[in-house]
C-alpha positions as CSV (number, residue, x, y, z in Angstrom):
1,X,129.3,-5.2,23.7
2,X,127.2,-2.1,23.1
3,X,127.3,1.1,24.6
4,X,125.7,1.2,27.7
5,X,122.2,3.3,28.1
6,X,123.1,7.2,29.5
7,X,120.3,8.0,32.1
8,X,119.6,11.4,33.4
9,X,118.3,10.5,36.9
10,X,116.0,13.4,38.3
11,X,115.9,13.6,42.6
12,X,118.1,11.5,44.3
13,X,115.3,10.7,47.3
14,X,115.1,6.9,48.1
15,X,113.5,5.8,45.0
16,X,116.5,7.5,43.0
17,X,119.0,6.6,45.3
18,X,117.6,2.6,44.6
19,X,117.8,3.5,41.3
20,X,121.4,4.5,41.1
21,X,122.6,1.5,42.9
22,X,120.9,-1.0,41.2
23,X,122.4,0.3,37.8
24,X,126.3,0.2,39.4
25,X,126.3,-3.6,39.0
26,X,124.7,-3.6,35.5
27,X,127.1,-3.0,32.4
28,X,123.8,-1.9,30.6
29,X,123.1,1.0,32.3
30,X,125.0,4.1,33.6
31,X,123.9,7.1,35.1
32,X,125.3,9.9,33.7
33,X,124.0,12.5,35.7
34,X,121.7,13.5,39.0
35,X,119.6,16.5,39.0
36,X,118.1,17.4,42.3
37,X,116.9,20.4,44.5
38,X,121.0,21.3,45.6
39,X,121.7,22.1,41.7
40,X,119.0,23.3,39.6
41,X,117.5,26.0,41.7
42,X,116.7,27.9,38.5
43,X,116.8,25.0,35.5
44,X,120.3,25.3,34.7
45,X,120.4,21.9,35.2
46,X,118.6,21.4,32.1
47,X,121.9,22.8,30.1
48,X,124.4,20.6,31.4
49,X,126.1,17.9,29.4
50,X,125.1,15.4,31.6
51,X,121.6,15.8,31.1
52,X,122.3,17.0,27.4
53,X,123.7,13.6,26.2
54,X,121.7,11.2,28.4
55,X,119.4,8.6,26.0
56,X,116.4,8.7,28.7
57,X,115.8,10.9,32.0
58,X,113.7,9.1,34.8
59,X,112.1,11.2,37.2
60,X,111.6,10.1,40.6
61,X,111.3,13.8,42.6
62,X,108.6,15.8,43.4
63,X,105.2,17.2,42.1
64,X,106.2,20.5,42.4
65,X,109.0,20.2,40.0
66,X,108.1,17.7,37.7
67,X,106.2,19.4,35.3
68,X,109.4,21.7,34.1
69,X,111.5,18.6,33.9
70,X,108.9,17.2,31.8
71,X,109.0,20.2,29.4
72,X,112.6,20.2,29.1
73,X,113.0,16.9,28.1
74,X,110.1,17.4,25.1
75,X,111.9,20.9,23.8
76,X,114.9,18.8,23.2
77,X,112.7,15.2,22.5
78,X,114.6,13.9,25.4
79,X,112.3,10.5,26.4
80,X,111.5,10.5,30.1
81,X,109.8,8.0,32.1
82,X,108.0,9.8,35.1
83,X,107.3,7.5,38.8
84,X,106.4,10.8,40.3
85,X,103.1,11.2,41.4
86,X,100.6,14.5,42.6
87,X,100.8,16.4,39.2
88,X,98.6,15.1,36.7
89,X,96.2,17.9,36.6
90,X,99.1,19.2,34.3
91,X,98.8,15.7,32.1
92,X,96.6,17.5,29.2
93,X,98.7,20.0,29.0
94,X,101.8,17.9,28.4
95,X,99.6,15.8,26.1
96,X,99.4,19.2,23.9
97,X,102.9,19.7,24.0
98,X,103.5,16.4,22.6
99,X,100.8,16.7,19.8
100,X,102.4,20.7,18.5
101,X,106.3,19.2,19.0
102,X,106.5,15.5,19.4
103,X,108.6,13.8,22.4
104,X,107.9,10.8,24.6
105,X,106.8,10.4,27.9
106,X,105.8,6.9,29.9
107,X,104.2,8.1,33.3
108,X,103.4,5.3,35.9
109,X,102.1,5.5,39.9
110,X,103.7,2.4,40.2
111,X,106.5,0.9,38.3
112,X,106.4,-2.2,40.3
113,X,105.6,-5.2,38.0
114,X,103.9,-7.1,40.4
115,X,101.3,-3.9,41.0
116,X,100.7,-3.8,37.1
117,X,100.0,-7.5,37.4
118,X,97.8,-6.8,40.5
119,X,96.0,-4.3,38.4
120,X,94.6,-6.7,36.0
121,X,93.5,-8.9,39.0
122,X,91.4,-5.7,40.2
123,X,90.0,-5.5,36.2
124,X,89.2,-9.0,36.8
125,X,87.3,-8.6,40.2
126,X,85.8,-5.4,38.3
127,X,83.7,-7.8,35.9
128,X,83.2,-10.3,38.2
129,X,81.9,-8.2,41.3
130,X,81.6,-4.8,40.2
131,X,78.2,-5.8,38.4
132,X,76.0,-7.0,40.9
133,X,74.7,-5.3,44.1
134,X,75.2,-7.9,46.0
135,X,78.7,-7.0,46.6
136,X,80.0,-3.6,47.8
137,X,84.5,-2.4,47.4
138,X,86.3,-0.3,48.7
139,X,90.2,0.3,48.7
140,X,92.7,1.1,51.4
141,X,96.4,2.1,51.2
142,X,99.1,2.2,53.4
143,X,102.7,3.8,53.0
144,X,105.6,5.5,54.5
145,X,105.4,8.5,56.4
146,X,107.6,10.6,54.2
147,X,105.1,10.0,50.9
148,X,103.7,13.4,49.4
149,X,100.7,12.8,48.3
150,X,97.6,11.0,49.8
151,X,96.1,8.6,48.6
152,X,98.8,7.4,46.6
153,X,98.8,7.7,43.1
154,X,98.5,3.8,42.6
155,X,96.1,3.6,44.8
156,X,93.9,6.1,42.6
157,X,94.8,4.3,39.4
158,X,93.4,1.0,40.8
159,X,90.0,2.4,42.0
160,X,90.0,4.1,38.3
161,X,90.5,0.3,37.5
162,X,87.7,-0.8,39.1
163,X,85.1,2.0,38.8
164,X,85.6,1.5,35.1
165,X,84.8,-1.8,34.8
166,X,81.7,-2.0,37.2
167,X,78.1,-0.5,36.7
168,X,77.6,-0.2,40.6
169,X,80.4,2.3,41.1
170,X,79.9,5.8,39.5
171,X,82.4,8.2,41.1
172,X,85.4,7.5,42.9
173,X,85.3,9.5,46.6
174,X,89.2,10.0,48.1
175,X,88.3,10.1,51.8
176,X,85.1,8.7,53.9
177,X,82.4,11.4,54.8
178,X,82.4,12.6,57.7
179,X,78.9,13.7,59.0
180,X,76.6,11.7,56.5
181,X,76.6,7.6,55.8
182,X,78.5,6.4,52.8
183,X,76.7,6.2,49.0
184,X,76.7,3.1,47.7
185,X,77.6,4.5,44.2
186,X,80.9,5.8,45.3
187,X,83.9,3.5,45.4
188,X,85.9,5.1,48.3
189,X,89.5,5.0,48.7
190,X,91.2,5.4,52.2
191,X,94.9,6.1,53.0
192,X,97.5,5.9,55.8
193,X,100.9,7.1,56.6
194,X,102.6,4.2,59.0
195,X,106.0,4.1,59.7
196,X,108.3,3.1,56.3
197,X,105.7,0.7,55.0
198,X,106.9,0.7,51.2
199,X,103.2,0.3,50.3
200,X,100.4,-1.7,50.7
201,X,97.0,-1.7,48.7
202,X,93.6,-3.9,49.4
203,X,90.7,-4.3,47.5
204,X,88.2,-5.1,50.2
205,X,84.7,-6.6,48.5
206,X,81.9,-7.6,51.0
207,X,78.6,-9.1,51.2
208,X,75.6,-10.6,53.4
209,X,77.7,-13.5,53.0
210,X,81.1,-13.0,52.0
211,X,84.6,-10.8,53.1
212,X,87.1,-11.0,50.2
213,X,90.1,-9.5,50.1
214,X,92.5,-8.6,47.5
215,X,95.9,-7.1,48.5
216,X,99.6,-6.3,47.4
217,X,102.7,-5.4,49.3
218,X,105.6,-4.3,48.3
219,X,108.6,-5.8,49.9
220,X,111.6,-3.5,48.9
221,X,112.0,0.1,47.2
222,X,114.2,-2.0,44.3
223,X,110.7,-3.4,42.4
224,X,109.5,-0.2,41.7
225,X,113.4,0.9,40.5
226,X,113.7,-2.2,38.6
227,X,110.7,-1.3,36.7
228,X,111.1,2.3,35.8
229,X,114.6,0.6,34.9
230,X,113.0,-1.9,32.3
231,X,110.6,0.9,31.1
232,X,113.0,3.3,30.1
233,X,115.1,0.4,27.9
234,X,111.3,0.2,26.2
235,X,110.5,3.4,26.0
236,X,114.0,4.3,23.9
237,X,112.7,2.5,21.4
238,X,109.1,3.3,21.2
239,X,109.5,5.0,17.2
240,X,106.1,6.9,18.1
241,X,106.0,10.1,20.1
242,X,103.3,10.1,22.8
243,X,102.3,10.0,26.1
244,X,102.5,6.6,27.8
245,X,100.8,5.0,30.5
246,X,102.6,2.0,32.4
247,X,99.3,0.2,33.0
248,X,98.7,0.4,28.7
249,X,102.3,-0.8,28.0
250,X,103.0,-3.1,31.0
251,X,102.9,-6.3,29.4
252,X,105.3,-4.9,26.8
253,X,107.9,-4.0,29.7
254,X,107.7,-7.0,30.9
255,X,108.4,-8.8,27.7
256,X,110.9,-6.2,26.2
């Protein structure tokens, strides 16, 4: 039997907490180490042996902090996979940072297999509805009350979905307006904090004639662990440095 695979797990909130527990009954993973907010005040973390000799690092803690994780896994080519969301207006940077010293990141909104799946089907309703304007889309998303940012980060990387693959759609807009109507070019995307909803997303398309609707829900925390589980066994042996996105590899998660 091989070795199993060390993982540096990154905040130990309820995503990593699933994800710790779902690797205690599996022989081929271990957890080697947790970083989180009580002991890497100042990075010194990032020198410990536990994060030193762990194959992969998956990040599941918060925007604020995720950026310097990210960094010190690339100076020491550490691969991470990243489910944290809020932060990619650092992603270009990071991208550099790769392209001067190498490293691998996979970054996802949503590690949930049945969301990537759900992604295609918005692709698909993209081509088939996104082209006419006849029909008119919008999206709305519901989670937990404890979530950070709003709208969720897979709730933006759906409407990206769509607005790239219809010529009706031009911008995406994150909240209604409030003292002028709604443009027609702009697909808008609507959140809400409910409760401990684990997340909800709807494609709603609508015409003269029709109301169609297009939604997921997710039924437990352990799909989403389960997936950044799955990606980091990929990622590991990914030969080429770079920076990842779940919705570009998905299909090769699922089959790896």
């Amino acid at each position: 039997m091989n070795s199993p695979l060390k993982i540096c797990l990154i905040g130990f909130g309820k995503m990593g907490q699933t994800v710790k527990h779902l690797t205690e009954n599996d022989p081929e993973l271990h957890i080697t180490y947790v970083i989180d907010k009580t002991n890497n005040n100042n990075g010194e973390a990032f020198s410990t042996s536990g994060f030193l000799q762990a194959d992969v690092v998956i990040d599941f803690s918060h925007p604020d902090g995720v950026v310097d994780s990210i960094k010190a896994c690339l100076d020491i080519q550490k691969p991470i996979v990243v489910g944290t969301t809020g932060w990619l207006t650092y992603r270009s940077e990071i991208e550099q940072l790769i392209q001067k010293n190498g490293g691998k990141v996979l970054y996802g909104s949503n590690f949930s297999l049945g969301v990537q799946l759900f992604n295609k089907l918005i692709h698909r309703a993209a081509e088939l509805f996104g082209n006419s304007s006849l029909f008119d889309a919008s999206l709305h998303e519901v989670h937990h009350t404890q979530k950070a940012d709003s709208p969720s980060g897979t709730a933006l990387t759906l409407a990206k979905t769509y607005v790239e693959h219809a010529s009706t759609k031009k911008e995406i807009a994150m909240h209604l307006p409030e003292k002028e109507k709604v443009n027609p070019d702009t697909f808008y995307v609507t959140a809400q904090r409910l409760g401990n909803v684990f997340g909800e997303h709807e494609l709603r398309i609508f015409s003269k004639w029709d109301d169609i609707k297009i939604s997921h829900t997710a039924l437990t925390r352990e799909g989403f662990a389960a997936g950044a589980l799955k990606a980091a066994k990929w990622l590991i042996h990914q030969e080429k440095d770079g920076f990842y996105v779940i919705e570009d590899v998905a299909e090769e998660v699922v089959l790896s």
